[in-house]
N, C-alpha and C positions, 0 to 999 in steps of 0.2 A: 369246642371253642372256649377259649380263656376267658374270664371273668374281666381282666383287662380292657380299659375300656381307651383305647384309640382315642386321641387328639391333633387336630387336622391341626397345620400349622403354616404358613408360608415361608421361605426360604429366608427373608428377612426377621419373622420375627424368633423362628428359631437360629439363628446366627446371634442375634441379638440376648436371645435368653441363654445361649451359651457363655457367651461371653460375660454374663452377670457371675454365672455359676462359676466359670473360670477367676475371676473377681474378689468371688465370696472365699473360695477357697484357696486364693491367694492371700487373703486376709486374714487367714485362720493365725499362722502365724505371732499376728499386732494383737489378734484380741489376747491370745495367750497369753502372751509380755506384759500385758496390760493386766490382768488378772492375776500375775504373779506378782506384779511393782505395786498394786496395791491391797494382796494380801501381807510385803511385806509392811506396808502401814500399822500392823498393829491387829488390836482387838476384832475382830471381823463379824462382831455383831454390830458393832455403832459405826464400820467403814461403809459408807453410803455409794463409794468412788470402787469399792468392789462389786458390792450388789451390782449397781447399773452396767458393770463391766460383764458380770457376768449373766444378767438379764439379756445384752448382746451378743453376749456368747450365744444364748441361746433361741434369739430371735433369728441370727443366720444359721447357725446349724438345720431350724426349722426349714428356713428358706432354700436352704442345699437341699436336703433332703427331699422337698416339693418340687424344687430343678430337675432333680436327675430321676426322677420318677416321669416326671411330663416328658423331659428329653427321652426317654428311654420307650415310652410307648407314642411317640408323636410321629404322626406320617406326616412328611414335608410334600407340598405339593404346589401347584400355580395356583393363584385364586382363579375363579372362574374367569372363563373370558364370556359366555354364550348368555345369553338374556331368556324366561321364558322356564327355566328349569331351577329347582331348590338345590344347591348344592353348598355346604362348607365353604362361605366365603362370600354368600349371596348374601343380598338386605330383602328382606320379603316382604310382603304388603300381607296380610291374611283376613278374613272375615270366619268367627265363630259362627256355627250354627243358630240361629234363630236369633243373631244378634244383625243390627245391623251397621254397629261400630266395624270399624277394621282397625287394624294394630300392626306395625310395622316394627321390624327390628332383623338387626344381624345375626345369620347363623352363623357362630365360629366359635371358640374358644374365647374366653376373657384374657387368656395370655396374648392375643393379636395385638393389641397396643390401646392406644386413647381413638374412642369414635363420638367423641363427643358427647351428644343427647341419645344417640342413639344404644337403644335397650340391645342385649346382647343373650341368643341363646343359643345353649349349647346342642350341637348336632348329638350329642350323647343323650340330651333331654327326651323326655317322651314327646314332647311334642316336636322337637327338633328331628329327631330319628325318624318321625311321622310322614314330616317334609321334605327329607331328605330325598331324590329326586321325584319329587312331585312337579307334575307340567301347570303351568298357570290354566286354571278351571278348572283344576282336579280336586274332588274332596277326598281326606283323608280322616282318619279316626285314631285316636289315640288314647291309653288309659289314664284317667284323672287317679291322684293322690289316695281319693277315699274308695276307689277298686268302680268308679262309674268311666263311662266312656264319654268322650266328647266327638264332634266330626266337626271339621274346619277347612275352609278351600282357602288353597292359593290363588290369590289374586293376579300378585305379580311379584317378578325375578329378577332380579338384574344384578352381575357382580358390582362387589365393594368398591367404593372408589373415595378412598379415605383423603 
């Protein structure tokens, strides 16, 4: 199995992140032109209009490179429709072990879009991976950061409805 780690996505918001990627690298381009007009300016230590030209150079080349990486391992799929079960795309309710707070937040990717207040983890996370099809009652176990375990039940499931 690949080290690769799979990013769920829905058909909308990968269409949409394509299209950024498509964007960016039409843009490539302006920034060029633009880092050539004002390297000719002159001295290129005290060109302030170069720097930040090419500070954006390389804040989208960043941004490409993090597109086609996500695009490249991201499974497009429906968000859930069924209620009752964890899946990529669900908003969970959970209660920690021995706690008696519950904590609610979206499983999906932080590339889905804007959810508002709502916290966002990833189905890749340990605790996310945990949940993932866990039925509401079912406790799960998962390993914490410092190599201890936790165990957590789902509460409840219901797909996203942004």
């Amino acid at each position: 199995m690949s080290e690769t780690q799979v990013t769920w996505l829905t058909q909308e918001a990968y269409d949409r992140l394509k299209t950024e990627l498509e964007e960016l690298i039409a843009n490539r381009p302006a920034i060029a032109a633009e880092i050539n007009a004002r390297r000719e300016e002159g001295d290129l230590k005290e060109n302030g209009g170069y720097h930040a030209a090419r500070e954006e150079q390389g804040r989208q080349e960043s941004r490409i490179r993090q597109l086609q990486q996500l695009l490249r391992t991201a499974k497009v799929g429906e968000a859930p429709t069924e209620s009752g079960v964890a899946h990529p795309g669900s908003v969970v309710t959970i209660r920690y072990e021995d706690d008696d707070e519950t904590e609610t937040f979206l499983l999906a990717a932080r590339e889905e879009g804007s959810h508002g207040n709502l916290e966002v983890y990833s189905p890749n996370s340990p605790l996310g991976s945990a949940l993932v099809g866990a039925k509401e009652g079912e406790t799960r176990e998962y390993e914490l950061p410092n190599g201890g375990t936790m165990k957590v039940t789902l509460l409840k499931a219901e797909p996203y409805r942004g």
